[in-house]
Steps between C-alpha positions, in 0.01 A plus 500: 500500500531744187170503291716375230532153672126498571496557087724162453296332663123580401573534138486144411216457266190412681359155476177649448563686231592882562799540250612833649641667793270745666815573737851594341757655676433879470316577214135748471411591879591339857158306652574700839416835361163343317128512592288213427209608313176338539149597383286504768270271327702228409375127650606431849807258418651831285472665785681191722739469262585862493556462903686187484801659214498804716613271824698287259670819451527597837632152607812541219594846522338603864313779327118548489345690172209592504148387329303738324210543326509813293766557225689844579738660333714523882535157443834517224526059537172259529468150498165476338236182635191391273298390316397613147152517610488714783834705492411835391890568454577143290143664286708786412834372437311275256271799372832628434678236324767517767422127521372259350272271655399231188716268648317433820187621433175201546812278591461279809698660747748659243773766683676784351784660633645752330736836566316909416737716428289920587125230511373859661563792614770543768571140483797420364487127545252213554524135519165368388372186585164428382281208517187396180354396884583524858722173507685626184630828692554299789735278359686794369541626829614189624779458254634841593526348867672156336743701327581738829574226728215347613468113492084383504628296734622783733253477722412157449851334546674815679729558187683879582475767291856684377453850603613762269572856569310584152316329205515624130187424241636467139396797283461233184275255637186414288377152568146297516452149650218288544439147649414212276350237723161745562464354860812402695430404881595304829324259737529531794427122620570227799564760716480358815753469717740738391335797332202441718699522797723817382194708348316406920795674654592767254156572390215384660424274227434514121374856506518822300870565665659188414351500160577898411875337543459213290293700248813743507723200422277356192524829358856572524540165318251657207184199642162598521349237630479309795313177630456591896600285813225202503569294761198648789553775340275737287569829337223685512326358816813542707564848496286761289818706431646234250268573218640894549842425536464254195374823312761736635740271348317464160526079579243247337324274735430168394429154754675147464371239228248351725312836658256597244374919465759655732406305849714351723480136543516528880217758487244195409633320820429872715116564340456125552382463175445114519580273238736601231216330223382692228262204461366503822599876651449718186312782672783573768790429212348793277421745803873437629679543183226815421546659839931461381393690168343744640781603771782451214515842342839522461707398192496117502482177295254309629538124476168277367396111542532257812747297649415263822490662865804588621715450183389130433411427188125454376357169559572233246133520405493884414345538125639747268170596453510633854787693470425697199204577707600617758749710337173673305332571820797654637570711198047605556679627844811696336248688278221495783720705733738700263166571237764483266545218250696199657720519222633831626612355858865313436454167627712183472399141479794257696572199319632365866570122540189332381326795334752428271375215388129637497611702250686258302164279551365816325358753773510836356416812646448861285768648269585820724587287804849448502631133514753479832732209403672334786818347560528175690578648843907394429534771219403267198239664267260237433359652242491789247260597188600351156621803245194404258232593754258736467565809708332589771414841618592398887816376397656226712749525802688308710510410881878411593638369831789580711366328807238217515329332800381133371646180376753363421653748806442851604752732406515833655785570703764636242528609148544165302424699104785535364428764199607300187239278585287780558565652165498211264137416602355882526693540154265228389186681652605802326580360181169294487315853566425450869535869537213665707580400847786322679473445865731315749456311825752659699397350804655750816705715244789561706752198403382527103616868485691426161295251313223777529742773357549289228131392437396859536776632247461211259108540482534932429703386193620126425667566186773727667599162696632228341649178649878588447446833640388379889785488627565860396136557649625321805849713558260829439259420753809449758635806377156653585472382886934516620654688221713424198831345695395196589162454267666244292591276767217575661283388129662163544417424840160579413472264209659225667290501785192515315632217294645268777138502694283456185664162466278394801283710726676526827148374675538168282916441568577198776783326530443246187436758229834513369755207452740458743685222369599678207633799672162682371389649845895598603450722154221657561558611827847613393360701252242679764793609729711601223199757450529582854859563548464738196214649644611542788787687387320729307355602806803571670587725220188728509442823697223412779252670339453239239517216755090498641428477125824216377362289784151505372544482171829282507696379759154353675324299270874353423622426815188295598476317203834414533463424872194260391663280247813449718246429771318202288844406368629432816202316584583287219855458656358420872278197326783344298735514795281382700416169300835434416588620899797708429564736780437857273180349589381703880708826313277501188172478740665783691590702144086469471373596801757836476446566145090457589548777824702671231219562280265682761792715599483546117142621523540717789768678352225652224274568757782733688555685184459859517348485871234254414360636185438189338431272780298161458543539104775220500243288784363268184626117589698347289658154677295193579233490241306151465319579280363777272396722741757706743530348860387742756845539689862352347618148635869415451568253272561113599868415657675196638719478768759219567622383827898603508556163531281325207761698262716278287631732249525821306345686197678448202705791359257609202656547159414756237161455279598326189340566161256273396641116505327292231319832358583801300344841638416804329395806528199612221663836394856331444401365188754416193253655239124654471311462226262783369230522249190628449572789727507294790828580731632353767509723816791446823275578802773623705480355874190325439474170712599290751866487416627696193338682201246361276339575135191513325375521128407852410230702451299319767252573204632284217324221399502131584791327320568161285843348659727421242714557237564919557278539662583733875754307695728449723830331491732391762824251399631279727731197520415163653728273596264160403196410340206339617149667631466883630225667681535923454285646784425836411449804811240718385348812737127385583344653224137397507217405192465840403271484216312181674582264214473124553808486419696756703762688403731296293888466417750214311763333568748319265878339526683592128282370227238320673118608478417750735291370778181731578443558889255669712650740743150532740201309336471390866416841604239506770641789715298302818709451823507139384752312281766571277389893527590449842840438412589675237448817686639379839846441268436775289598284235364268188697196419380328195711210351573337159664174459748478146745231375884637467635300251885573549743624741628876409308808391137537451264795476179524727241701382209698655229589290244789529139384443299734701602849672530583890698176558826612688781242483732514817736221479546134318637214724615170264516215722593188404453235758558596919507871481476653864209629611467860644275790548619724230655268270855474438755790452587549154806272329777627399505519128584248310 
């Protein structure tokens, strides 16, 4: 492949910002006759990122350049490494005013890359990348490697790298970047089976080899932060080379919500440390979190206060008073064992489940310590600081989840985030000033390989991404891992997939989740192998080399979710045959018990990839749940079998769905007109929900709303063909109580001229694995209703009224006496 091809297809702008190509197609010198340049006392992660471009070069173009760390005139092209600290060359090019460095300079991991015409001399060229700190030059680096060919993911996911004969820098490139979430990170979290099981074999374990890869991977996404493995696990204690490797890759340290001063929780269980009591055990408590202090010199956040052993919550009787206290005593230990002021040690403060509410009860802890928000384990933020707050010094963050272990169900087996979801709630973290650090739950990373790309990219700079533009995002990541031919298809099958399984967690489908009456389950599994037939051809089309990777990162995940949901549909078939004794019935149960063999064949399929690299990383169950928690082995689903001779008829022939009967359906962004004032908007999420697109009232920031008169609306015409009562069910993505008012987030609702009525959308909020909660995010959905009186037969206008931000309107179903029931509501109408 020509290095003009390699060009097309790494010149996209970057998500993350970089507005420039570093690469062009021949331009100031070829990388194969450079040096890299390092100072010889740059930090140790200059120095690994130095080694890593120089194989990144290797890999593309099969040629090794060499590392130095003198500048000589025999050296006519240099790719310069540093930092503007400790690079005596970068010193003189600035001494010079051959650059200029005000850009980056005291900027939190600020880059700047930029092209020297003569910088020295004997050099005719140099390709400076230089960091205001170690991170900043190493994300320079790294972007040189995105833009040759090589995917973060290369290792990771086994995506190829397009070798080129020769690579060209640009002789005009001048360009700075720099992150604007400060702390951007992954957890890695309910490890076990899968990742457990893989990091045993390949490994040994969670030790300093398996985490120099994954630290390689955060930082080739531009993270910095990680969470480690916590299930029997523990960083520090389990191999002493972590806390080096976490250094040699310049990544922060921090421990889950609910292990205070950088200690395990496990490790409590190993030193035998007796109750988990601060009341009763206070001694042992401070000497276990000091001992942690003291053996956590590394760059870290270190997370203050108490949850219950084990990840339990504090007993009911816990006072505040307690917990402030105990967060004093352990900042005594922070200053104790640093002898620096506590309030020079980053630290967070979780507001986890019901620390939450401690806070809310009014629990405070010291202005530097930054305030972890926390989503509700289904990728809800329940709650986010109100603009007229005071600052604080610590900032706040947020604690996200891709994968969750707990009630209402477990889900870990498969990507289920969908990225418009993902974006419309971190756009409200960002927009509310949540900006110092976002973390994820990404549970055994391998099957949420592009949710993190996109939570990495959109935390370095959220304003570059806006909701219309992810599917653009989308077809540039494909183009990314298998090239430009097919990245567009590729984009959609993406999308679709991560929309089809967010409608329901595969470990909470059975056979009665969607309606087969209706046609509803015949749809959805339609829809699944649609995906796979066009995935399936796609990977037909590519060159093997891109196959490992396409199965991984596509064909996989699709052709076992589509496997699943014909599995429970069929199920659904075997049971009505069966009642009414039709003889499909003994060839649905057989369809099961196939389809349910079919799905470990599935499994061992990824474990075969690439000659067992990824083994036991697909081993997480998924089929025969109970309850919350995961069964220990799968169990086939329930079938009945007929005797041949009990038979007395057959299935009926089914017959196409049918728009709604007795209803009118539609979808929120078809609207007939949308009223804007006050510089409030209305904003088409594209892709967002269960079924179709849906809208929201922009800025997230604007203030709460009177319905009424001009006030922000929505209109949608229709025609009825009587009179008489209507209920208008409206489909709204689970947004939770945001702000914690006792009255929720609100909205209105009004039929032509009528008085809008005012509704809560989540007043019931208790984000507990109890109650409506409980459903709302097993169905990923809100339905509110309103009742109204249409007084004639014909055309009338329905109107949705803005009252507060953050509500996002998916769909309004008008029923007016015997609608059908079904999972996702009914298709939309035709227009009338």
């Amino acid at each position: 492949m020509k290095a003009t091809l390699l060009v097309s297809l790494f010149i996209l702008l970057s998500s993350s910002g970089w507005a420039q190509r570093i690469l062009v197609d021949k331009s100031a010198f070829a990388v194969t006759k450079a040096v890299i340049y390092i100072d010889s006392h740059e930090p140790e992660l200059v120095k690994t990122a130095a080694t890593l471009l120089q194989q990144d070069i290797e890999q593309v173009t099969g040629k090794k350049i060499p590392i130095v760390t003198a500048i000589s005139s025999n050296y006519k092209n240099v790719i310069a490494i540093g930092t503007l600290q400790q690079s005596s060359f970068i010193k003189q090019l600035a001494s010079q005013r051959k650059i200029n460095t005000s850009a980056i300079d005291k900027k939190w991991e600020a880059s700047l890359v930029q092209t020297i015409t003569n910088p020295a001399p004997g050099i005719t060229h140099t390709l400076l990348i230089a960091g205001n700190d170690r991170r900043g030059a190493a994300y320079g680096v790294f972007e040189l490697s995105k833009q040759m060919g090589i995917s973060p993911w290369h290792w990771w996911a086994d995506v190829p790298v397009v070798h080129q004969k020769e690579l060209f820098i640009n002789e005009k490139i001048n360009l700075t970047d720099a992150p604007n979430v400060k702390y951007r990170g992954l957890f890695i979290n309910d490890e076990a089976p899968a990742l457990s099981g893989w990091t045993k074999e390949k490994f040994g374990g969670f030790n300093h080899l398996f985490y120099e890869k994954f630290f390689e991977l955060v930082l080739r996404l531009k993270g910095n932060y990680i969470w480690p493995a916590m299930w029997g696990n523990a960083f520090y204690a389990d191999d002493s080379l972590n806390i080096k490797a976490a250094d040699k890759y310049g990544i922060v340290i921090g421990t889950s919500h609910h292990e205070p001063l950088m200690r395990a929780h496990d490790e409590w269980r190993r030193v035998g440390g007796g109750p988990w009591n601060y009341e009763t055990n206070k001694e042992k408590l401070q000497q276990f979190w000091r001992d942690g202090i003291k053996r956590a010199t590394n760059e870290k956040i270190v997370s203050v206060g108490m949850r219950g052993d084990g990840d339990a919550p504090m007993s009911r009787e816990t006072a505040t008073a307690l917990l402030e206290q105990i967060v004093t005593d352990q900042r005594a230990i922070i200053n104790e064992v640093t002898g620096k002021p506590a309030t020079e040690t980053p630290q967070l403060w979780a507001l986890y489940k019901e620390v939450q509410d401690y806070y809310d009860k009014g629990m405070r802890v010291p202005d530097d310590v930054t305030l972890l928000l926390s989503d509700d384990n289904w990728g809800n933020l329940r709650k986010l600081p109100r603009l007229d707050e005071k600052p604080r010094k610590g900032g706040y963050g947020i604690y996200y989840h891709f994968d969750y272990v707990g009630g209402p169900r477990n889900y870990k087996w498969l990507n289920t985030n969908p990225l418009p979801r993902i974006w419309e709630q971190m756009h409200l973290a960002w927009e509310y000033n949540v900006r110092d650090i976002w973390i994820v739950n990404v549970g055994d990373i391998k099957p949420m390989e592009f949710p993190i790309s996109f939570f990495l990219d959109y935390a370095w700079n959220p304003k570059k991404i806006d909701a219309d533009q992810l599917t653009a995002y989308t077809e540039h990541w494909a183009a990314d891992q298998f090239g430009k031919s097919h990245a567009n298809d590729i984009a959609r099958l993406l999308a679709n997939y991560g929309k089809y399984n967010a409608r329901r967690k595969p470990e909470l489908l059975d056979a009665n989740t969607y309606s087969l009456a209706s046609g509803e389950w015949k749809t959805v599994v339609d829809a699944y192998k649609e995906l796979l037939i066009k995935a399936e051809s796609i990977n037909n089309e590519l060159t093997e080399m891109y196959k490992d990777a396409y199965f991984q990162l596509v064909l996989h995940p699709i052709k076992a979710c589509s496997n699943l949901n014909e599995m429970y549909y069929t199920v659904a078939l075997n049971k009505q045959a069966y009642v009414n004794k039709w003889k499909e019935t003994n060839q649905y149960a057989d369809k099961v018990n196939e389809l349910y063999v079919k799905d470990s064949l599935i499994t061992l399929a990824y474990h075969r990839l690439n000659k067992g690299k990824w083994n036991h990383l697909m081993s997480q169950t998924h089929i025969g749940y109970t309850y919350w928690q995961q069964p220990n082995q799968q169990k086939i689903p329930t079938v009945q079998y007929l005797s041949p001779d009990s038979a007395v008829g057959s299935r009926p022939k089914t017959t196409p769905v049918q728009p709604a009967k007795h209803g009118i359906s539609i979808d929120a962004d078809h609207y007939t007109k949308a009223v804007t004032t006050g510089g409030i908007s209305w904003k088409v999420l594209p892709d967002h929900g269960r079924t179709g697109s849906a809208i929201t009232p922009f800025p997230v920031t604007a203030s709460e709303q009177k319905p009424g008169g001009n006030a922000p609306h929505l209109e949608y015409e229709i025609v009825t063909d009587k009179a008489g009562e209507c209920s208008i069910n409206a489909y709204f993505s689970p947004t939770l109580n945001l702000f914690r008012d006792e009255n929720g987030l609100q909205y209105a609702m009004s039929v032509d001229d009528e008085i809008p009525q005012l509704l809560s959308l989540n007043k019931e909020d208790k984000t507990s694995d109890k109650g409506i909660w409980n459903k709302w995010v097993s169905e990923n959905i809100i339905i509110k209703s309103t009742t109204h009186k249409i007084a004639t037969a014909g055309k009338h206008t329905v109107k949705f009224w803005m009252v507060n931000p953050g509500v996002v309107l998916q769909k309004l179903v008008l029923d007016f006496g015997g609608l059908e029931q079904s999972y996702l509501g009914p298709e939309e109408t035709v227009k009338q």
